[in-house]
C-alpha positions in Angstrom: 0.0 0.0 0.0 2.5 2.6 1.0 4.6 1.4 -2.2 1.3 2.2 -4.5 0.8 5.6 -2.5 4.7 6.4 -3.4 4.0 5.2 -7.0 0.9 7.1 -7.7 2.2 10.4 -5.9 5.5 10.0 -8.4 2.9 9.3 -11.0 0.8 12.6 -10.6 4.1 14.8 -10.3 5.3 13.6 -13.7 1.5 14.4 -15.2 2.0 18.3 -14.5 3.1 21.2 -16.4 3.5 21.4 -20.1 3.8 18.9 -22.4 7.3 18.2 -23.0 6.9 16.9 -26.2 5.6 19.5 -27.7 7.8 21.9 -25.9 11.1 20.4 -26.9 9.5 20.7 -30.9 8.9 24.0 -30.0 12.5 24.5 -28.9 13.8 22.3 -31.7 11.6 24.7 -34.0 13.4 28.4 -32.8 16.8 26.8 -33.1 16.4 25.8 -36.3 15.2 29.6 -37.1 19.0 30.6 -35.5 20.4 27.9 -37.6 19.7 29.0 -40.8 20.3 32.7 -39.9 23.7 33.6 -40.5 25.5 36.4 -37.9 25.0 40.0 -38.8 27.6 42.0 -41.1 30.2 44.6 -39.1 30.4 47.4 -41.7 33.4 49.3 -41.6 32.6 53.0 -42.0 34.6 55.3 -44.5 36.8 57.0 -42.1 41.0 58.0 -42.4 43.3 58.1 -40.0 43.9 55.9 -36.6 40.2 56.0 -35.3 38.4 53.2 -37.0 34.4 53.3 -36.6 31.8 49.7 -37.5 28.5 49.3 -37.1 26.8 46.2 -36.7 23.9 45.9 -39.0 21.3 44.3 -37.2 18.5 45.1 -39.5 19.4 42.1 -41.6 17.8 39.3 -39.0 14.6 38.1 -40.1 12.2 40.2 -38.4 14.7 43.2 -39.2 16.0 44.3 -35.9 18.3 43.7 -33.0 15.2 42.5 -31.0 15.0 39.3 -33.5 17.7 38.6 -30.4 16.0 39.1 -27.4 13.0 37.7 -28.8 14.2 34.3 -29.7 15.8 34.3 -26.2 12.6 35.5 -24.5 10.8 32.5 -25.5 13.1 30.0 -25.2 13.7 31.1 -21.6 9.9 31.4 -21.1 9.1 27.7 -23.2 12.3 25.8 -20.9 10.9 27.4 -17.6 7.6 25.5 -18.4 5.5 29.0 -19.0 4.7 28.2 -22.5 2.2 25.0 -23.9 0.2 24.6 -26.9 -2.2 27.3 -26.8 -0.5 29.6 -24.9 -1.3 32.9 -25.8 2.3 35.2 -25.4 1.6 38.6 -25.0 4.4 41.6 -24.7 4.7 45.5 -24.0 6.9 46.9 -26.3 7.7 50.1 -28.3 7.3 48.2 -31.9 10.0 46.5 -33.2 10.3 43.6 -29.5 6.8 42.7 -30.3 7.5 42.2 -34.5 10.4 39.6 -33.3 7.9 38.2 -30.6 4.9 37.6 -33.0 7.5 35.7 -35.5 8.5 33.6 -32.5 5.3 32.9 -31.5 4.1 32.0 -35.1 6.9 29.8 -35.9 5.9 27.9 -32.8 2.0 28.0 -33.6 0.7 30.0 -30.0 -1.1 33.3 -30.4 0.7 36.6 -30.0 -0.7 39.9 -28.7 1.3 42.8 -28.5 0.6 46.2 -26.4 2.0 49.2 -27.6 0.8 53.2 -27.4 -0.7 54.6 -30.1 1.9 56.9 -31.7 3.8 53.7 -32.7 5.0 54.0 -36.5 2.2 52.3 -38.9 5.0 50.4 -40.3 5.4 48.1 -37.0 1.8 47.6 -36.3 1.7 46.2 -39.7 4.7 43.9 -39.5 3.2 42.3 -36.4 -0.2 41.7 -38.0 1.5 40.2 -41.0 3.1 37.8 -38.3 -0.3 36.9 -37.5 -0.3 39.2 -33.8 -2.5 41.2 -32.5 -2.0 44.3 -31.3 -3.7 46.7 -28.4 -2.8 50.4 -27.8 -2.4 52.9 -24.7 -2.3 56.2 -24.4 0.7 56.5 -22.6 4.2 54.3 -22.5 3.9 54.0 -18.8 0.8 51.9 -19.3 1.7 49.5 -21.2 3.0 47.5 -18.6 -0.2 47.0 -16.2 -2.3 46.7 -20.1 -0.1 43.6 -20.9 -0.2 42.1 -17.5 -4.1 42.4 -17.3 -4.9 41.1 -20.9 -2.6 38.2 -20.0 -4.3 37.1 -16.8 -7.6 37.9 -18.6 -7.3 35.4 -21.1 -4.8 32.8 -19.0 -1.6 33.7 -21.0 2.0 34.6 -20.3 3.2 38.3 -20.0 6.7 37.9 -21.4 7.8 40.9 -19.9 11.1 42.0 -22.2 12.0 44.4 -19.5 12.4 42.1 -16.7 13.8 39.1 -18.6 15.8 40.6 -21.1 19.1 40.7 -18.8 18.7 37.1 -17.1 17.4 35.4 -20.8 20.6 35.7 -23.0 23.9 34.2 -22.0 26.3 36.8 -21.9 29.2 34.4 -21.3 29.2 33.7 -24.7 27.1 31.5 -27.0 27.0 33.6 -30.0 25.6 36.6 -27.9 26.4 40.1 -29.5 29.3 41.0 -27.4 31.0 38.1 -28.3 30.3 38.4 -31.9 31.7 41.8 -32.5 34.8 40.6 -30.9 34.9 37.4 -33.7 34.6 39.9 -36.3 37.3 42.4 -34.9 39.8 39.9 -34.6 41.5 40.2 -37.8 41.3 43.9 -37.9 44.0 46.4 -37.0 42.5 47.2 -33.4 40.9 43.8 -32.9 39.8 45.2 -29.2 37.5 47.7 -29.4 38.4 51.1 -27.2 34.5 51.7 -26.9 31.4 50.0 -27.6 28.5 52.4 -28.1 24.6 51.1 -28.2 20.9 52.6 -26.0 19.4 51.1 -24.1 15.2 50.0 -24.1 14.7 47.3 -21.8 18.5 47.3 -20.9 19.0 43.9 -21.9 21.6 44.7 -24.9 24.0 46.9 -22.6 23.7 44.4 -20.0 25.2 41.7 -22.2 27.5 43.7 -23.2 28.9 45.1 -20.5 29.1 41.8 -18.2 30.7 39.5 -21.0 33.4 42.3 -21.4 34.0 42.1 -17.5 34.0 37.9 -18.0 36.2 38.4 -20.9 38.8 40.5 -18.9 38.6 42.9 -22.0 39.5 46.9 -21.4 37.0 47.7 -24.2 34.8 50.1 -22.3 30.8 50.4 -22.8 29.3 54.0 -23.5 25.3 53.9 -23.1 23.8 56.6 -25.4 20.1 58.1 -24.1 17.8 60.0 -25.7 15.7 63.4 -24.4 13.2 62.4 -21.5 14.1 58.9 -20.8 15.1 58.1 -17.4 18.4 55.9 -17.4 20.8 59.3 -18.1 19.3 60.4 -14.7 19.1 57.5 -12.5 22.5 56.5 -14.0 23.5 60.3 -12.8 22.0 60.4 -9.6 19.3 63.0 -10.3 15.9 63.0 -11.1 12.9 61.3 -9.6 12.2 57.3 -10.4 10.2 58.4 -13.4 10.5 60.5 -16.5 8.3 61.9 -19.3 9.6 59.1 -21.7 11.8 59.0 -24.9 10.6 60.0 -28.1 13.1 57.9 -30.1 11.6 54.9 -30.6 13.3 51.5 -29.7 15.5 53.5 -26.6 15.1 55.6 -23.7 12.3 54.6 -20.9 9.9 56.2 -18.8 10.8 54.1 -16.1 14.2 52.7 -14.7 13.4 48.8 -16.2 14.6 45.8 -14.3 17.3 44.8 -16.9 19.2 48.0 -17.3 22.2 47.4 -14.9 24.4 51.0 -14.1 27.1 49.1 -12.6 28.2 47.5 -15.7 28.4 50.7 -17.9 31.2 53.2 -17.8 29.8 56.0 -19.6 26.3 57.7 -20.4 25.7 60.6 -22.8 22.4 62.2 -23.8 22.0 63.0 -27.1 19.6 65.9 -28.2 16.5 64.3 -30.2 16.9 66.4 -33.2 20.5 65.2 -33.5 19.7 61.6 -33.3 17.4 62.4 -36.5 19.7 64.1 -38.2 22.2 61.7 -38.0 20.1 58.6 -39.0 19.2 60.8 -42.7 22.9 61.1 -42.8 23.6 58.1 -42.4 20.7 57.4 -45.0 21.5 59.5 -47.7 25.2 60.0 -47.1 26.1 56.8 -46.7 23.3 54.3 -48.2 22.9 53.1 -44.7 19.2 52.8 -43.9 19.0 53.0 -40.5 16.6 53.7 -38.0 16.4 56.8 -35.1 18.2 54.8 -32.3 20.7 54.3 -34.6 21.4 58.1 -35.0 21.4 58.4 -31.2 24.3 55.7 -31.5 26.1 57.1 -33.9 26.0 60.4 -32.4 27.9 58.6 -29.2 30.6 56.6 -31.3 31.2 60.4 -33.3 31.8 62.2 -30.1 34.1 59.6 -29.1 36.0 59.2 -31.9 36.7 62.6 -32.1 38.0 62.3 -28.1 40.5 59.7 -29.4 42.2 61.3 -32.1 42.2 64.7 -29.7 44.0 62.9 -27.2 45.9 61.7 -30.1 44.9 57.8 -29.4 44.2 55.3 -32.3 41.5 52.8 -31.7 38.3 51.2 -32.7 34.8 52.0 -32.0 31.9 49.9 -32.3 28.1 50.8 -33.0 24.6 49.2 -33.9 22.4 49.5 -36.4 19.3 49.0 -34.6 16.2 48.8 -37.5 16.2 50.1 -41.2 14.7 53.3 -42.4 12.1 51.7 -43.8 9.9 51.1 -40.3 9.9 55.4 -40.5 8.9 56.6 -43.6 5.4 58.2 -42.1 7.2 59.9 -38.8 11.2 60.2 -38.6 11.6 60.9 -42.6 8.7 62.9 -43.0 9.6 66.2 -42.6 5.7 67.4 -41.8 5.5 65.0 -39.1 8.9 65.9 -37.3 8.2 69.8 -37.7 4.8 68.5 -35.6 7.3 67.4 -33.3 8.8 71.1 -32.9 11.8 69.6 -34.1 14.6 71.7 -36.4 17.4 69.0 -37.2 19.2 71.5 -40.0 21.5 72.9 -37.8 22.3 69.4 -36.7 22.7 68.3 -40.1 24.9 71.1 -40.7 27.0 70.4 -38.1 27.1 66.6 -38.4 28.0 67.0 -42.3 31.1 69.2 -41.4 32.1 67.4 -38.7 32.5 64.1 -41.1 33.8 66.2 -43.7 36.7 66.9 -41.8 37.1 63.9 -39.9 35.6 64.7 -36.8 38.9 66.5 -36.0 42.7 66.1 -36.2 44.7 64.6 -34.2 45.2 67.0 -31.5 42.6 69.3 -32.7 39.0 68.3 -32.1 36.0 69.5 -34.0 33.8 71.2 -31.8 30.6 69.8 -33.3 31.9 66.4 -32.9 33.7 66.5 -29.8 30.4 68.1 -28.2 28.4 65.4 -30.0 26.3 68.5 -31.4 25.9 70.7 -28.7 23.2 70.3 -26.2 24.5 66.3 -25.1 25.1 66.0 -21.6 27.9 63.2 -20.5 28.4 61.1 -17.4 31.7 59.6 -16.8 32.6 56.5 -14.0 29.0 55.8 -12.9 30.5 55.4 -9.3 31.7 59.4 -9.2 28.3 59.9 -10.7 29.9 63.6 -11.9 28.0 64.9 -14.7 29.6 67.2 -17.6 29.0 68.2 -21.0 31.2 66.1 -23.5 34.0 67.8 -24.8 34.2 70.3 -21.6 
């Protein structure tokens, strides 16, 4: 008798949870999707002298942005942690371009996908996600998106991914193909294979994180510089001022209204915010200058990697510097590239264009000499160096 208690009580332990069967398939199904995805190119930019500047395209994953990433690491952690059966519906808060990756995710493994989002999110998204077979729900304001996505997934019995608590813990930043350790395998047969900075923003956190702990695990002097936009909260919190909340970025992809689980000070060295009309401005010339097609964020990182670039050759340093490219152009036609939309912003990027266009044009300084635009990052960026001295400057002086 007590042998057939022990036996049944084994017996009911193994029927709970998920089925395992399906969830390995599952698994099985979003490793094949990484299989057949080769690693994103490092473009070398155009640029003389001992300074060397790359950007690492990540527009060309499948779902056309560095969250293809977090998103196939998202779900895998969710689907081996037993949150995720047949049926499951997976739903996300997200500025746009999380949920796109999410909904092909969720597709490939056949569960249903809703996606909450506000309402000024580009057209473009909201359209890619629905094409991926999600759904999508809107907010007024980025600070509710959160309790919307929590609610809708207890309303209907589903799992709240949550990209801004599990983005840090999800990917493996010893190593296994993460980003970090990727941009070192393509630096290593280059004339500064160790990178003096690495440049990228931050949205959940989850990308800096990564970075910034595998260089620590690596024992590599490469130093990580966090670039935030105008009314996000990290350049703040990360400064010691400012209140636990902010009005929220208007760059879409970075900057939070919030200070988000995964965004980790300690592991970042630097923090610089960039004026919003300069990230603009430097994402068209990126666009049109150089045939890059790149998204907003990507001008805010760019912005970052200019300033320090121009720092190094002052100082009279060589080095390289290492950047993202975030999402394509293409996601931004209606907002960030139309120029009715950004005057409706109150935004004037010519000045910035001027300045950014002169400042390539002559190299973003001398050795010795700096350009002002560049070595200010277009003035208006504020700088925070050593996040322990918390002493905040403007770059360049």
């Amino acid at each position: 008798m007590t042998a057939q208690r022990a036996r049944l009580s084994f017996d009911m332990v193994q029927a709970g949870g998920h089925d395992r069967t399906w969830v390995a398939c599952a698994v099985a199904e979003i490793m094949a999707d990484q299989n057949r995805s080769a690693d994103t190119h490092l473009i070398k930019l155009p640029v003389a002298g001992g300074v060397d500047l790359y950007l690492k395209d990540e527009s060309t994953h499948p779902t056309g942005s560095l969250k293809h990433r977090l998103a196939r690491s998202l779900l895998l952690y969710h689907l081996c942690a037993g949150a995720i059966g047949p049926g499951t519906t997976v739903v996300e808060a997200s500025s746009g371009s999380t949920a796109v990756s999410e909904a092909h995710f969720a597709r490939l493994i056949g569960v249903p996908f809703v996606a909450v989002m506000t309402r000024g999110t580009s057209s473009s998204k909201v359209r890619l996600i629905e094409a991926q077979g999600g759904t999508c729900r809107f907010v007024d304001r980025a600070e509710q998106v959160y309790d919307e996505a929590a609610r809708l997934a207890n309303e209907c019995g589903g799992l709240y991914v949550d990209q801004f608590t599990y983005a840090e813990r999800a990917t493996d930043w010893r190593g296994n193909n993460n980003i970090a350790e990727s941009i070192f395998e393509q630096l290593s047969l280059e004339r500064h294979p160790e990178p003096h900075w690495i440049v990228v923003g931050a949205g959940t956190g989850g990308t800096s994180a990564t970075i910034g702990r595998y260089l620590r695990y690596r024992g590599a002097s490469t130093r990580l510089a966090v670039v935030d936009p105008e009314g996000s909260v990290f350049f703040d919190r990360y400064a010691g001022i400012g209140g636990a909340s902010a009005a929220g970025s208007r760059i879409e992809g970075i900057g939070r209204p919030r200070m988000e689980p995964s965004f980790l000070p300690a592991v970042v060295d630097r923090m610089m915010r960039i004026p919003d009309p300069a990230s603009i401005a430097a994402m068209r010339m990126l666009t049109e200058e150089l045939g890059l097609n790149v998204g907003p964020s990507t001008g805010t990182n760019f912005c970052g990697a200019l300033a320090l670039a121009s720092e190094l050759r002052a100082a009279g340093e060589t080095g390289s510097i290492v950047s993202l490219i975030c999402d394509s152009s293409d996601r931004y036609t209606a907002t960030y590239l139309d120029p009715d939309w950004l005057r409706g912003q109150g935004w004037d990027i010519r000045p910035y264009e001027s300045m950014l266009a002169q400042a390539w044009s002559d190299g973003f300084g001398a050795t010795g000499s700096p350009h002002p635009t560049a070595a200010s990052c277009l003035a208006g960026t504020e700088d925070v160096q050593e996040h322990s001295t918390k002493e905040t400057t403007h770059v360049g002086g």
